[in-house]
C-alpha positions as CSV (number, residue, x, y, z in Angstrom):
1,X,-35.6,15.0,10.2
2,X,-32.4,15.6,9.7
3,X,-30.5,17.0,7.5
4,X,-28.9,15.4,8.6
5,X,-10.7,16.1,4.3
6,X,-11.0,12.9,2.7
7,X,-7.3,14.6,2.2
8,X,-8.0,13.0,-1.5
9,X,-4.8,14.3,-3.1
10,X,-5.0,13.5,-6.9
11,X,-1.5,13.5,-8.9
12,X,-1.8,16.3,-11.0
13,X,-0.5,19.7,-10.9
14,X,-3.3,22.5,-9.9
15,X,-3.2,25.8,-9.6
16,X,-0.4,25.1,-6.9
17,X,2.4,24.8,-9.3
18,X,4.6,28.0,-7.9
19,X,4.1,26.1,-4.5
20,X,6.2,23.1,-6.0
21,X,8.3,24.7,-8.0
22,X,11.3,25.4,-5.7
23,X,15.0,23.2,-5.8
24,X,14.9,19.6,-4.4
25,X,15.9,19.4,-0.9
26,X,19.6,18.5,-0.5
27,X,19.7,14.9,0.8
28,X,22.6,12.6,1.9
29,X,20.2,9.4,3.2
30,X,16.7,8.5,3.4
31,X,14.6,10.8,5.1
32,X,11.1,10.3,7.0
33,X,8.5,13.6,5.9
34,X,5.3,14.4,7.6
35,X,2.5,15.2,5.5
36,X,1.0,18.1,5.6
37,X,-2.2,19.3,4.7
38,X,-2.7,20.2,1.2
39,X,0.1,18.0,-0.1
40,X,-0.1,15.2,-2.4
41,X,2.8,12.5,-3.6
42,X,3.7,14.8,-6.9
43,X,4.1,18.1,-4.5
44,X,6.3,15.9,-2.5
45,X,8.4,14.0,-5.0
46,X,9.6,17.9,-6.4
47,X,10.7,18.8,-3.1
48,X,13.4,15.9,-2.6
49,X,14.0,15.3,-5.9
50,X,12.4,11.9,-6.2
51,X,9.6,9.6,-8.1
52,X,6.4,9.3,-7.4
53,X,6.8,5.6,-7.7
54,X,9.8,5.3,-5.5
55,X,7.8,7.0,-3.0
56,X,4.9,4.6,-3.5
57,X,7.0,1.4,-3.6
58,X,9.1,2.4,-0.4
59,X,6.1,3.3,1.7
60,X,3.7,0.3,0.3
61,X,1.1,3.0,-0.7
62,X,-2.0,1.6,-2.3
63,X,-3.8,4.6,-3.6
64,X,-1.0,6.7,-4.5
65,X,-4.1,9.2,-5.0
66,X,-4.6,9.3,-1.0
67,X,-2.4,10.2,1.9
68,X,-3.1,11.9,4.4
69,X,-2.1,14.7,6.9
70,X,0.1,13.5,9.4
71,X,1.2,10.4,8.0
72,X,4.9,9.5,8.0
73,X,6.4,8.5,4.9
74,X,9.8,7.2,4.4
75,X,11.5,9.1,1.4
76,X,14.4,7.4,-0.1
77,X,16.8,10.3,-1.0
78,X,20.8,9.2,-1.1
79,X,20.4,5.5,0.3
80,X,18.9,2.1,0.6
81,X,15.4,2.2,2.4
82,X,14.0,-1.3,3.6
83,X,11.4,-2.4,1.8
84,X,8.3,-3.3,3.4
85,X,6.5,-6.5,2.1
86,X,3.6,-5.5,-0.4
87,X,-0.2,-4.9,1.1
88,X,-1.9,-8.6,2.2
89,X,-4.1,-10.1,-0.6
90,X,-7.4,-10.6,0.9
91,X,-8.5,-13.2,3.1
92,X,-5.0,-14.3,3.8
93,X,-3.4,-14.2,7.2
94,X,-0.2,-15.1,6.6
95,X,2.8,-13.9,4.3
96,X,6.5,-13.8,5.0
97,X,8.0,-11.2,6.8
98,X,11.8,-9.1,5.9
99,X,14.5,-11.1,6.8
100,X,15.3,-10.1,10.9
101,X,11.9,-8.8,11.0
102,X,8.2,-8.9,11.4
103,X,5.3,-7.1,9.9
104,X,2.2,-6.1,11.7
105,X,-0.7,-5.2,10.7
106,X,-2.6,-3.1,13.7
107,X,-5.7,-4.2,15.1
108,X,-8.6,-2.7,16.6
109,X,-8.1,-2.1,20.4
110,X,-4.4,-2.2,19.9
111,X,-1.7,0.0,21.2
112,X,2.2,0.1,21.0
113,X,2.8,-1.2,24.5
114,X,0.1,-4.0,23.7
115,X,2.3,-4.8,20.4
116,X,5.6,-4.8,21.9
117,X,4.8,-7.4,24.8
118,X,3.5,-9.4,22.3
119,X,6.3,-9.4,20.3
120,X,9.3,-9.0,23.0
121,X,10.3,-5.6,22.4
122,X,9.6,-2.0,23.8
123,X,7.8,0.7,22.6
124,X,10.7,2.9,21.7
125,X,11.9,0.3,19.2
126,X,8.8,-0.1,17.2
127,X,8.5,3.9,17.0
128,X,11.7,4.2,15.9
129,X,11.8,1.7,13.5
130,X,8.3,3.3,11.9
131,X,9.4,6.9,12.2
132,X,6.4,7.5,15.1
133,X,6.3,10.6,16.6
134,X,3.2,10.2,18.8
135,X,3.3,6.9,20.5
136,X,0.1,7.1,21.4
137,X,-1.5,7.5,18.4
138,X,-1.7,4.3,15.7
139,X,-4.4,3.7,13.4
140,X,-6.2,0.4,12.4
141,X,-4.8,-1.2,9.0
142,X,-1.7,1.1,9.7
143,X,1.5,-1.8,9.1
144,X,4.4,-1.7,11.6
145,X,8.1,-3.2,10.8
146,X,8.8,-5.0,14.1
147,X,12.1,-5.3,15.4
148,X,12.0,-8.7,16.0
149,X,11.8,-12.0,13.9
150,X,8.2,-13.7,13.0
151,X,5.5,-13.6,10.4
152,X,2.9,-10.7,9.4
153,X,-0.2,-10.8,11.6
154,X,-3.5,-9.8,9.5
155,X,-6.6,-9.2,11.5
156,X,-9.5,-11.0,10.5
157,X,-12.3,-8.8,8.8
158,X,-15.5,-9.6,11.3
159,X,-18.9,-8.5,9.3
160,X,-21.4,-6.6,11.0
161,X,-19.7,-5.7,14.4
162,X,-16.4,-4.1,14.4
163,X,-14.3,-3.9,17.8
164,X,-13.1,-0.6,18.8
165,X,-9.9,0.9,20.1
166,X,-10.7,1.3,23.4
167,X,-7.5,1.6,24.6
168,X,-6.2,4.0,22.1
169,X,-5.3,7.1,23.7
170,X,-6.0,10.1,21.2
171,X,-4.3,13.5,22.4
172,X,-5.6,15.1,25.4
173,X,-8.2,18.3,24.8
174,X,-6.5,21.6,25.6
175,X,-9.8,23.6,26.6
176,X,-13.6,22.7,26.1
177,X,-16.3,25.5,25.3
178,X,-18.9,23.2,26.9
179,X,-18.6,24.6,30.1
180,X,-21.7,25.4,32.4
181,X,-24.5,25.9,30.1
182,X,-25.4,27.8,27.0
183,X,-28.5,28.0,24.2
184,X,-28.6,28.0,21.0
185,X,-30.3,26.9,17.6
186,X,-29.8,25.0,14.8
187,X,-30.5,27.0,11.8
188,X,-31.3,27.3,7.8
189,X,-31.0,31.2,6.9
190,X,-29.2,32.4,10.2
191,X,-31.8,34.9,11.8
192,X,-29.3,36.1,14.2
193,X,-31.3,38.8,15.8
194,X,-34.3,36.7,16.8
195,X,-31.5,34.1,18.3
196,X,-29.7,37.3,20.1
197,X,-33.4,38.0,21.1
198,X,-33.8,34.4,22.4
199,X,-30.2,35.0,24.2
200,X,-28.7,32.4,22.4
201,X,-24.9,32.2,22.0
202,X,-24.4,29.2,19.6
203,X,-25.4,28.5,15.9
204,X,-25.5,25.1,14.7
205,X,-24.9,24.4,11.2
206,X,-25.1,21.1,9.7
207,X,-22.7,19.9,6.7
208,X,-23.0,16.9,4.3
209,X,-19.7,15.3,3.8
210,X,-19.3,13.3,0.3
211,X,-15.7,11.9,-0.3
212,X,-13.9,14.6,-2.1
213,X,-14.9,17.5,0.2
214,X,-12.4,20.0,0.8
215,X,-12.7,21.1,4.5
216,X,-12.7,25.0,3.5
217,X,-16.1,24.3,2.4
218,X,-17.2,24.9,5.8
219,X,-15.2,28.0,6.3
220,X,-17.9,30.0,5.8
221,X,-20.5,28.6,7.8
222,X,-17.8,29.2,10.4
223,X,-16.5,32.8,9.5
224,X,-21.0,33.9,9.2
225,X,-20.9,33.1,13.4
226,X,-18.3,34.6,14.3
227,X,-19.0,37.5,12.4
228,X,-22.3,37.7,14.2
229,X,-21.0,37.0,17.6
230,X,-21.8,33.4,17.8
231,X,-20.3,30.3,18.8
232,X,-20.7,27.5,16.2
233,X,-21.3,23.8,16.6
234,X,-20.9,22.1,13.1
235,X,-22.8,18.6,13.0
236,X,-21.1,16.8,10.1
237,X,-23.0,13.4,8.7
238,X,-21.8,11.8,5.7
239,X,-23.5,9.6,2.9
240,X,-24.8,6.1,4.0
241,X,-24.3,5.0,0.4
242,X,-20.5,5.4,0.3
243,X,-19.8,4.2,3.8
244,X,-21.6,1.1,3.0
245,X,-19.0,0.5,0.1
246,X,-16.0,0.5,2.3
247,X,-16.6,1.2,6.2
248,X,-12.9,0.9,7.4
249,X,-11.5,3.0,4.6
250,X,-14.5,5.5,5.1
251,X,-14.4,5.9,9.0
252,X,-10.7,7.3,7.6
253,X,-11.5,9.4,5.4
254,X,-14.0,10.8,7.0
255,X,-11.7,11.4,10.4
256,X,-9.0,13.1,7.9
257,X,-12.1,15.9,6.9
258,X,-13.6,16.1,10.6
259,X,-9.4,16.7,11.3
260,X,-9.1,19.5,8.4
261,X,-12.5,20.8,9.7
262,X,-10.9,21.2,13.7
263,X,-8.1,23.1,12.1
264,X,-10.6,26.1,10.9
265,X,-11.3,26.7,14.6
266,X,-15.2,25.9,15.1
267,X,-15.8,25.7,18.7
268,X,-17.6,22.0,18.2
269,X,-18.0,19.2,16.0
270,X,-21.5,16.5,16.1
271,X,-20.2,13.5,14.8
272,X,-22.6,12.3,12.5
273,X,-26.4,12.4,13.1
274,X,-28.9,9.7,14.2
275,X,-26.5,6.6,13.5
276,X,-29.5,4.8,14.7
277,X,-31.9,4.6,11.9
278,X,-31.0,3.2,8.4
279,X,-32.1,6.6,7.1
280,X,-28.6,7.9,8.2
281,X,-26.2,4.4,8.6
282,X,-26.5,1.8,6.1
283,X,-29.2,-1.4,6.4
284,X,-27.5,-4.3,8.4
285,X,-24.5,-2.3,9.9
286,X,-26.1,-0.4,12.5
287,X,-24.4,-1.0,15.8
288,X,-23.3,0.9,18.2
289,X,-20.0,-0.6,18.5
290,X,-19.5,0.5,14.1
291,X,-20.3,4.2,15.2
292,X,-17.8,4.0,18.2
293,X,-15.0,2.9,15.7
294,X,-15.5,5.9,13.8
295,X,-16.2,8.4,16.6
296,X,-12.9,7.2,18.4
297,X,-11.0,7.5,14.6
298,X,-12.9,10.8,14.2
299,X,-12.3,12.0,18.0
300,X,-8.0,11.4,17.5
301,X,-8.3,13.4,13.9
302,X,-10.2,16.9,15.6
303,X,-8.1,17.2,19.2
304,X,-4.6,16.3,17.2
305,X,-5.5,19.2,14.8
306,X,-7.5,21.1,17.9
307,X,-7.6,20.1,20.9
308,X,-9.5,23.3,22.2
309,X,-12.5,21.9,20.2
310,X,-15.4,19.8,21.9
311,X,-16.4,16.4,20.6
312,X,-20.0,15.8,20.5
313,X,-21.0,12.0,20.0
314,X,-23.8,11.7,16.7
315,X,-27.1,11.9,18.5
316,X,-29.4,9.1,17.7
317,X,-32.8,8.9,16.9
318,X,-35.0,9.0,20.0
319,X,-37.2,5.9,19.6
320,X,-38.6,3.1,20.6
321,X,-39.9,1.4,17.3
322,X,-37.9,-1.4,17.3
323,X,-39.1,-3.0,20.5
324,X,-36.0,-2.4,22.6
325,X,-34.0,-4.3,19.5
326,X,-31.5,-3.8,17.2
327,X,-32.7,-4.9,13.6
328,X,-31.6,-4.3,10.2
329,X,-33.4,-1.2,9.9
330,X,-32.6,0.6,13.1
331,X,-31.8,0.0,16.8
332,X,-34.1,1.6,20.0
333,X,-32.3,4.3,20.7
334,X,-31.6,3.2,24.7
335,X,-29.9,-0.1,23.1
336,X,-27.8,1.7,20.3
337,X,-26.2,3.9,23.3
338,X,-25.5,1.2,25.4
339,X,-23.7,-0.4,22.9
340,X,-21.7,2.5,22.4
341,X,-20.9,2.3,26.1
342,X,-20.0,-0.6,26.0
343,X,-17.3,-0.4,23.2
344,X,-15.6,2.3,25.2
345,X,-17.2,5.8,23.5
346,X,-16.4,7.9,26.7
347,X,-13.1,8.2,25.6
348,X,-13.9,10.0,22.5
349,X,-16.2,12.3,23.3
350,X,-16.5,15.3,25.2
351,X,-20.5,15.1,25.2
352,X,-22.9,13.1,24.6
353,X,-25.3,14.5,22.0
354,X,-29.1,13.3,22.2
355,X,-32.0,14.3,20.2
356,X,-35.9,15.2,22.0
357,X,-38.2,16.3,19.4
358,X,-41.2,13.8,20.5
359,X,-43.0,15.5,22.9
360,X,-46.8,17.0,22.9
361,X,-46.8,17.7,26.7
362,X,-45.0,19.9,28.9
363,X,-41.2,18.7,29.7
364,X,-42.0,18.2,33.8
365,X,-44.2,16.0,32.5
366,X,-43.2,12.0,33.2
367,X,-46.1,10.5,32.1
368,X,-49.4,10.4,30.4
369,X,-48.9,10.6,26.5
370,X,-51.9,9.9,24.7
371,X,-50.2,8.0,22.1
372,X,-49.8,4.1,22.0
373,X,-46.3,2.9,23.8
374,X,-46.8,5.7,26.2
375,X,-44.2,4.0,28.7
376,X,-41.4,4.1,26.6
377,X,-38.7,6.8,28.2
378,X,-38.4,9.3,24.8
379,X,-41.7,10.4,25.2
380,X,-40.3,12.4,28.3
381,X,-37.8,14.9,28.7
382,X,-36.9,13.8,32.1
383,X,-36.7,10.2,31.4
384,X,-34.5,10.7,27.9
385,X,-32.3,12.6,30.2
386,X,-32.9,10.2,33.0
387,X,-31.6,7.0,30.4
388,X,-28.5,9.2,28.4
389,X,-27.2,10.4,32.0
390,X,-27.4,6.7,33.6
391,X,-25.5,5.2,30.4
392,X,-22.7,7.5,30.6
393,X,-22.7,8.8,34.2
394,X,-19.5,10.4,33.8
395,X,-20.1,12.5,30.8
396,X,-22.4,15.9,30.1
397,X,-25.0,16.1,28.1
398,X,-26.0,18.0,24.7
399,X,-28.9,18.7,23.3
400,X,-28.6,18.9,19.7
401,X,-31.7,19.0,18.8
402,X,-34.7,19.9,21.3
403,X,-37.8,21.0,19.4
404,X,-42.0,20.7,19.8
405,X,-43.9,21.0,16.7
406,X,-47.1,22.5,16.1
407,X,-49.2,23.2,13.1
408,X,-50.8,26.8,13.8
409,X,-50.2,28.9,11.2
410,X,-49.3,26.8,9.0
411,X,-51.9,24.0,7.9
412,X,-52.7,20.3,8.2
413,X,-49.7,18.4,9.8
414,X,-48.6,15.6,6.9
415,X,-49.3,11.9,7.7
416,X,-47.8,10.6,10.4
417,X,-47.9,13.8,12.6
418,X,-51.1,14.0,13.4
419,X,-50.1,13.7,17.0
420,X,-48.9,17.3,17.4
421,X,-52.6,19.3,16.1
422,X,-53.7,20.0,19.4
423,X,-50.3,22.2,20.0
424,X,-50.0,25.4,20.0
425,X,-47.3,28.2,19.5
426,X,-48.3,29.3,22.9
427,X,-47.8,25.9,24.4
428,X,-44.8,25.2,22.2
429,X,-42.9,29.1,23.8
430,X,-43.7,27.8,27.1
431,X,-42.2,24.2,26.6
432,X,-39.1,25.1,25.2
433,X,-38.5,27.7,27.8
434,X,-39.0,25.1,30.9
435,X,-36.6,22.8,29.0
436,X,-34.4,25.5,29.0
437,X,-34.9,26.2,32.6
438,X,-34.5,22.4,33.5
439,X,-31.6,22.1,31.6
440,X,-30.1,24.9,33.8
441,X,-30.8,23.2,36.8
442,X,-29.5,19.8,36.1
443,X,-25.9,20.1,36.4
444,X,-25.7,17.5,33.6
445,X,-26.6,19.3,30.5
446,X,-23.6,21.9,28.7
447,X,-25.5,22.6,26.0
448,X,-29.2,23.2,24.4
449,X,-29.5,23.7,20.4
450,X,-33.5,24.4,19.9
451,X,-34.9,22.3,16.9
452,X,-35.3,25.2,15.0
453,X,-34.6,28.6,14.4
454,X,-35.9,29.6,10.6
455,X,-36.2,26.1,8.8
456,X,-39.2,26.8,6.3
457,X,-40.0,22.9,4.6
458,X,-43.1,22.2,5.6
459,X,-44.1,18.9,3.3
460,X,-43.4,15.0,4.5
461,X,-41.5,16.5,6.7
462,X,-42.6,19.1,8.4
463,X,-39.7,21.1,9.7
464,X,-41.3,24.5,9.3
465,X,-44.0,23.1,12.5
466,X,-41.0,23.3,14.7
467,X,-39.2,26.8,14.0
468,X,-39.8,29.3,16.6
469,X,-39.8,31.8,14.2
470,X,-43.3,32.4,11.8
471,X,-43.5,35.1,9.2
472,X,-40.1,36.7,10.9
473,X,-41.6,37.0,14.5
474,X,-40.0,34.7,17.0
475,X,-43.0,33.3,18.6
476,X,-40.2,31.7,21.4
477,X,-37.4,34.3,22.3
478,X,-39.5,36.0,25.1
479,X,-39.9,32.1,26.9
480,X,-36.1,31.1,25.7
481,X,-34.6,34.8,27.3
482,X,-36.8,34.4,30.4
483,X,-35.4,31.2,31.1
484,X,-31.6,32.3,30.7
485,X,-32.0,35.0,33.2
C-alpha cells in the first residue's frame, strides 16, 4: 500500500547561459575542481577555458552526460595531466597499468587504509595522488592511481548478492531530530488542523524518484510543513524497473538525488519503502544485503550534504508469506532485516523504519488473531517491536507507517481484506491511541507516523479504510492527543 539528483547534467546550454558566461579562469598547471551542484562538463569547460573532451579524456569519464556533486576532476589547464588507462571492458580483470603505477578499481567493503596496506603505501599518498579531500569517503567503481607499481585490480561482478561497505565511514551526523518521541502522519492533501488536533508535529510526504529528477521537486513538499509548523520526513522510493537495468549505477544516482534532497533542509529522509516485496525491488534481487549497499551509498550522500538530517532505513513489508524465506518474489520480513544486519546497516542509519498496518486487535494484545498463521510475530504490535528492537539492539525505532483499517462508513472491504469488517472507527481511535501510548513508554521508539491522515482511494486498495479522518472529522485526534499528554 504504498505509494510507495540523479545530478544528470546534459551538455547543452539552458537557461543558465549568463551563469557561464564569465572569462576563463587564469591557469599556469593542471588544476583538480570540485563539482558542484548544478554544474555540468560544458559549464565547467567555459570557466577554465578548456574542452569538453579534454576534460572527459583526462578524467576517464564515461557518460560525459553525468557527474556528479562532489566529485573531483582533474582539469588540464597549462600542463601535462597523467592519463589514466581507459574504463575496463567487461568481464576482464586484468589490463596494464601507467608506467610506475597501479590502477585500482574500489571494491565493496573497501577503504583507503585497506588499499594502502595492500599495496605498500599510506593513505596520504593515495589521496594525494587522486585529489581526495575526505579520506574517508570512496565510492565503489570509483578508480584510484596507486603510487606504487602493479596491475589494475577489477572486482568481480557477483549476481544476486552484492557485499556492502561495511567499513566505509560516511561523515559523522551533526544533530538528529529523532530525539525522545514525537507523532505524526503520513498524508495526501495535508489536513494540518486535524493533525495539530491530533498533536502531531511531523508530516510525512512520500516522493517517487525516476532518473532525471531534479531535487527542487521536493521543495515544496518541504516549504508546505514548515509553513504550517511541521516537521517533515520525506520517504523517497524509486522505480523497480530502472533499478533492475543497472543496480550499481542506480544505487548512485539515486544517493546523488537523496544528497540534493538533504541539502533543502527536510528534517528526515525514509530510504526507499518495503524493499521486501517485488512490488517495490525487482524479482530475483531482493536481499537484504542489495538494500544495505544502497542505504550505506545513500546514507554518505544526505549527512555529507546534511548531517543535521536523520536517516531512516526503507521499512519493509511486515509479513510472513514467504514462510520465513527469501524467494524471488519477496523475503519474510524478520529474514530481510537480518540480512540487513548482517551486511553492517547500523552504520547507515539513524533509525530503523518498520511498517504495522496488520492488526484487527488491540496493540497489548500478543496473541489470538483469528486469522490462519496466527503465530507469526507481525500480527502483534509488541512482537514486531519485540523482533525489529532484538535485530538492531543498538538502534531506535520508527514507525513509518502504523495504521488499523476499518470499513465503517465507507462500504465492503475489497478482496483480500475481509479480515478488518468487524472493526470499527471506535475501536480503530482507541488502537492507535494505545500505540501511541506504548510507543511513549518504550524508550525504543523516536518516532510514530499514523498510516493515514486524509488518503481517500478506497478500491484494490483500500487506503481510505485506514485514514483517521472521514468526511473532514478526525474520528482519531481525541485518542492520538490523549495519549501525547
Amino acid at each position: 500500500m504504498r505509494r510507495a539528483f540523479v545530478l544528470f547534467f546534459a551538455l547543452i546550454v539552458l537557461g543558465v547561459a549568463a551563469n557561464v558566461s564569465a572569462a576563463p579562469v587564469e591557469q599556469t598547471g593542471p588544476v583538480v575542481h570540485i563539482v558542484q551542484w548544478g554544474e555540468n562538463l560544458y559549464r565547467i569547460s567555459i570557466r577554465y577555458g578548456v574542452t569538453v573532451q579534454s576534460i572527459v579524456t583526462t578524467n576517464s569519464i564515461p557518460n560525459p552526460n553525468l557527474i556528479f556533486a562532489g566529485q573531483r576532476l582533474v582539469i588540464p589547464v597549462g600542463g601535462t595531466v597523467p592519463q589514466p588507462t581507459q574504463p575496463p571492458v567487461p568481464g576482464a580483470t586484468q589490463v596494464p597499468p601507467p608506467t610506475g603505477e597501479t590502477a585500482y578499481v574500489v571494491r565493496y567493503g573497501d577503504t583507503l587504509g585497506r588499499i594502502a596496506r595492500q599495496f605498500g603505501t599510506t593513505v596520504a599518498a593515495i589521496a594525494q595522488r587522486n585529489s581526495i579531500v575526505n579520506v574517508n569517503l570512496i565510492f565503489v567503481g570509483q578508480r584510484l592511481i596507486i603510487p606504487t607499481g602493479g596491475t589494475v585490480i577489477i572486482p568481480t561482478a557477483q549476481p544476486g548478492v552484492t557485499p556492502v561497505p561495511t567499513s566505509v565511514q560516511p561523515p559523522p551526523s551533526t544533530g538528529n531530530p529523532l530525539t525522545g518521541f514525537a507523532l505524526g502522519g503520513h498524508v495526501s492533501g495535508f489536513n494540518a488542523q486535524a493533525m495539530r488536533d491530533a498533536r502531531m508535529t511531523w508530516v510525512k510526504f512520500q516522493y517517487r524518484f525516476n532518473l532525471g529528477d531534479n531535487p527542487a521537486n521536493v521543495k515544496g513538499l518541504i516549504d508546505q510543513a514548515r509553513g504550517n509548523g511541521f516537521k517533515v520526513l520525506l520517504g523517497i522510493v524509486g522505480d523497480r524497473g530502472q533499478l533492475a537495468a543497472n543496480p550499481g549505477g542506480y544505487y548512485q544516482q539515486f544517493a546523488q538525488f537523496l544528497g540534493g534532497v538533504a541539502a533543502l533542509g527536510p528534517d528526515a529522509i525514509e530510504v526507499w519503502n518495503e524493499p521486501n516485496i517485488d512490488r517495490e525491488w525487482p524479482a530475483g534481487q531482493i536481499n537484504g544485503s542489495n538494500y544495505t549497499q544502497m542505504l550505506a551509498q545513500a546514507y554518505a550522500s544526505i549527512k555529507a550534504a546534511n548531517g543535521n538530517v536523520a536517516v531512516i532505513s526503507g521499512a519493509p513489508a511486515p509479513t510472513g508469506f514467504f514462510g520465513g524465506t527469501c524467494q524471488s518474489a519477496g523475503c519474510d520480513d524478520n529474514i530481510f532485516i537480518r540480512q540487513m544486519r548482517d551486511a553492517g546497516a547500523a552504520n547507515y542509519m539513524d533509525c530503523v523504519g518498520l511498517h504495522y498496518n496488520e492488526g484487527i486487535l488491540p496493540p497489548s494484545a500478543r496473541s489470538g488473531d483469528p486469522r490462519g498463521n496466527s503465530t507469526h510475530y507481525t500480527r502483534y504490535y509488541p512482537t514486531m517491536v519485540d523482533v525489529y528492537a532484538g535485530t538492531f539492539p543498538t538502534k531506535p525505532l520508527c514507525f513509518t507507517e502504523l495504521g488499523y483499517l476499518t470499513s465503517e462508513g465507507l462500504g465492503p472491504l475489497p478482496a483480500g481484506w475481509e479480515w478488518a469488517a468487524g472493526t470499527s472507527l471506535a475501536e480503530q481511535a482507541q488502537w492507535l491511541g494505545d500505540a501511541v501510548r506504548l510507543s511513549r513508554q518504550s524508550g525504543r521508539i523516536r518516532l510514530l507516523i499514523v498510516w493515514n491522515v486524509d488518503f481517500t482511494q478506497y478500491g484494490a486498495d483500500p487506503q481510505a479504510g485506514y485514514s483517521i479522518t472521514r468526511g473532514g472529522v478526525c474520528t482519531a485526534c481525541a485518542s492520538l492527543a490523549a495519549a501525547m499528554q
